[in-house]
C-alpha positions in Angstrom: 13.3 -15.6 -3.0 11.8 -18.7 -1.2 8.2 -19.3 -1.7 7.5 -19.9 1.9 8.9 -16.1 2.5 5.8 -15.2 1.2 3.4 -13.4 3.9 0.6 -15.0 1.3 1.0 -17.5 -0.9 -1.7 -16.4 -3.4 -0.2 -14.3 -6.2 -3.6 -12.3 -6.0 -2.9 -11.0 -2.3 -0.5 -8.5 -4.1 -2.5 -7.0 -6.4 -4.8 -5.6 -4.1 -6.0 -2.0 -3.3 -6.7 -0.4 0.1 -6.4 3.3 1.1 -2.7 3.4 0.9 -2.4 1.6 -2.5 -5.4 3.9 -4.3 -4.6 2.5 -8.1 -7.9 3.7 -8.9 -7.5 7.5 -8.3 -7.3 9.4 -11.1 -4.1 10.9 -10.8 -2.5 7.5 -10.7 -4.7 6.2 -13.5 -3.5 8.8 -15.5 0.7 8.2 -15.2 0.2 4.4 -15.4 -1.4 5.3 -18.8 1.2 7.5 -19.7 4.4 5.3 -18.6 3.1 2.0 -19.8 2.3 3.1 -23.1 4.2 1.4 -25.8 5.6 -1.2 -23.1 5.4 -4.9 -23.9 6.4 -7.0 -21.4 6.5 -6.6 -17.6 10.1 -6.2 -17.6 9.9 -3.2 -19.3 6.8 -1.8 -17.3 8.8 -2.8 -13.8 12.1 -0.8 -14.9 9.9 2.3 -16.4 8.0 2.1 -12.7 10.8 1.8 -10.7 12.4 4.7 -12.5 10.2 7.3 -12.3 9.5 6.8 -8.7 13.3 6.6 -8.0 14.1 9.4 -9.9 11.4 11.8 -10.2 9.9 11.2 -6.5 12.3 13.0 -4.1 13.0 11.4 -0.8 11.9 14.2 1.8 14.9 14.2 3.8 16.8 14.3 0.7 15.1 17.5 0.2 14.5 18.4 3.5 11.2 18.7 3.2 8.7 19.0 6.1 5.7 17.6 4.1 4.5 14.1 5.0 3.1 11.9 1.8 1.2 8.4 2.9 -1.1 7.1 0.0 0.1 6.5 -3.4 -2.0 9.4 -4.9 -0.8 11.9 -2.3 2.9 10.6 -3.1 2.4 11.5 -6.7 0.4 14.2 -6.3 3.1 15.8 -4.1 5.9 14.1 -6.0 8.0 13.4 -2.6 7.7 11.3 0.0 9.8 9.1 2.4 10.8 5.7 1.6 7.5 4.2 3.3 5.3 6.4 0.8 7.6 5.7 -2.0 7.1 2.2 -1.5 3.4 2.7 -1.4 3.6 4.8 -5.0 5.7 1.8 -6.7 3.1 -0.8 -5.8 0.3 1.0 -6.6 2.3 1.6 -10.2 2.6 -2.0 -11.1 -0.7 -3.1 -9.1 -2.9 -0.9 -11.2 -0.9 -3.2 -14.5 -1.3 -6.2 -12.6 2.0 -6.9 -11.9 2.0 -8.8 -8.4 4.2 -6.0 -6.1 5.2 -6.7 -2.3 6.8 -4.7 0.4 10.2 -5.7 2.2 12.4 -4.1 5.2 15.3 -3.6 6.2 16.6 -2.3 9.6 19.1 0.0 9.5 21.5 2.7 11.1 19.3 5.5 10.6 22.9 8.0 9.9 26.4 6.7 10.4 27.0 5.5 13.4 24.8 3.0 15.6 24.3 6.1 18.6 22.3 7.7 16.5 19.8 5.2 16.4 18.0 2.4 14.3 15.0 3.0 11.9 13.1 0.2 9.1 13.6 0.8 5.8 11.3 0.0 3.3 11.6 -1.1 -0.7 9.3 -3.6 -2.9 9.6 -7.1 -4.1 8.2 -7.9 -7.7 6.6 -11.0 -9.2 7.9 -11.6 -12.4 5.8 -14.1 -14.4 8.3 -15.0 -16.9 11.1 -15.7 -14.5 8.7 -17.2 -12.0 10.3 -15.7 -9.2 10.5 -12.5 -6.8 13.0 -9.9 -7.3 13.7 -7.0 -4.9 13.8 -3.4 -6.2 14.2 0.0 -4.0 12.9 2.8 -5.2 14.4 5.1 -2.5 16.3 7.6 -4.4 19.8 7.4 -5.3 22.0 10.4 -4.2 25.7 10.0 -3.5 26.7 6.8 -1.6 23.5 5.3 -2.8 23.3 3.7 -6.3 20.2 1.3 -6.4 19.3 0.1 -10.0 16.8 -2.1 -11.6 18.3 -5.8 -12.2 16.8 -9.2 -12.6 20.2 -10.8 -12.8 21.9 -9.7 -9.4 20.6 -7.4 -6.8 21.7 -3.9 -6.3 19.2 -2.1 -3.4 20.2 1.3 -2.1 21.7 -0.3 1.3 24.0 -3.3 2.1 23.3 -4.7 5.1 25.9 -4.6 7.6 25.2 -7.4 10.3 27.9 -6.4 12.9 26.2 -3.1 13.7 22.8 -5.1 14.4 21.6 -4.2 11.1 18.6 -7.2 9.8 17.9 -7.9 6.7 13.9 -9.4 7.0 13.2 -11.9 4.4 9.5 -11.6 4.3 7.6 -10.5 1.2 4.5 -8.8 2.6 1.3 -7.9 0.5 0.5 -4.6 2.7 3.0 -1.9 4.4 4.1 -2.7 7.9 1.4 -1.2 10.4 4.5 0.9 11.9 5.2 2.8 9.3 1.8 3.5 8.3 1.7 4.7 12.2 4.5 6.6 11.8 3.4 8.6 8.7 -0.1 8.9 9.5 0.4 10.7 13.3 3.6 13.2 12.7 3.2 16.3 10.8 6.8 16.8 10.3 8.7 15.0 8.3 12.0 16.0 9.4 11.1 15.5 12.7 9.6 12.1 12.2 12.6 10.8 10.3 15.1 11.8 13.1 13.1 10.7 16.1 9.7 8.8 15.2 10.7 5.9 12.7 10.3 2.8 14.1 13.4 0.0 14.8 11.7 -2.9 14.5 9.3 -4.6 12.6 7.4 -5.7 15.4 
């Protein structure tokens, strides 16, 4: 990815803590201690990250679960979430190692067909300092029809985007979540609910 994608240009902008990405809560403290250990390199603390939110963090919907996760604590300490808190989780992850973590989005048919409506979907972009360059991860949760891995050679995200049904693939790296999915998460109470008729279509 192109440097002037970048919402900020300073490496340090995404390493950052706020509310949503708590790094510093116990709970989180605890895990990064417990999935970094023994790894060397930040390739090896990305893929271990990635993985265990991926795998072990179920997608609510997925689940069909009514419980809405926001901050990366909550996520963890629930161990579910949509992709907006999952997103929040991941970055908090590599954050707290000092790995430089982003959010991207996607907009996308929320189900099959564009009647049923439009929602953003969100996943993470990584600074790698070895490569010197971004790569894009999701951490959504794979189920079938969905098959998103860890790569720093070629790309492989839970969704392909599919321009002739209006679908947008934004290139912006951003150092905090989009406003309107924080919105989103922070004023429904069900997540069901919120996922059908609540998620925003556009980033702005």
């Amino acid at each position: 990815m192109l440097k002037d994608l970048l919402q900020n240009e300073r490496l340090e902008h995404y390493l950052c803590e706020n509310e949503l990405i708590n790094y510093s809560s116990p709970i989180i403290q605890a895990l990064v201690e417990e999935l970094f250990e023994g790894a060397d390199d930040e390739r090896e603390k990305v893929k271990r990250a990635f993985t265990f939110v991926r795998d072990q963090i179920a997608h609510s919907w997925d689940i069909q679960s009514k419980r809405i996760t926001c901050c990366a604590s909550e996520v963890l300490q629930y161990q579910e979430g949509i992709c907006y808190a999952k997103s929040h989780l991941l970055a908090a992850l590599l954050r707290a190692t000092g790995i430089p973590t982003g959010f991207c989005y996607q907009r996308l048919m929320l189900f099959d067909t564009p009647e049923k409506g439009y929602c953003i979907h969100a996943l993470n972009a990584v600074y790698f300092e070895a490569l010197k360059r971004w790569v894009r991860i999701d951490a959504r949760g794979n189920k079938p029809g969905i098959n998103a891995q860890f790569s720093t050679v070629k790309e492989q995200l839970a969704f392909a985007i599919q321009p002739d049904y209006d679908e947008i693939d934004y290139p912006t790296i951003y150092a905090w979540p989009n406003s309107k999915t924080v919105v989103v998460l922070k004023k429904n109470n069900n997540a069901l609910a919120m996922y059908m008729n609540a998620l925003p279509e556009y980033l702005q």
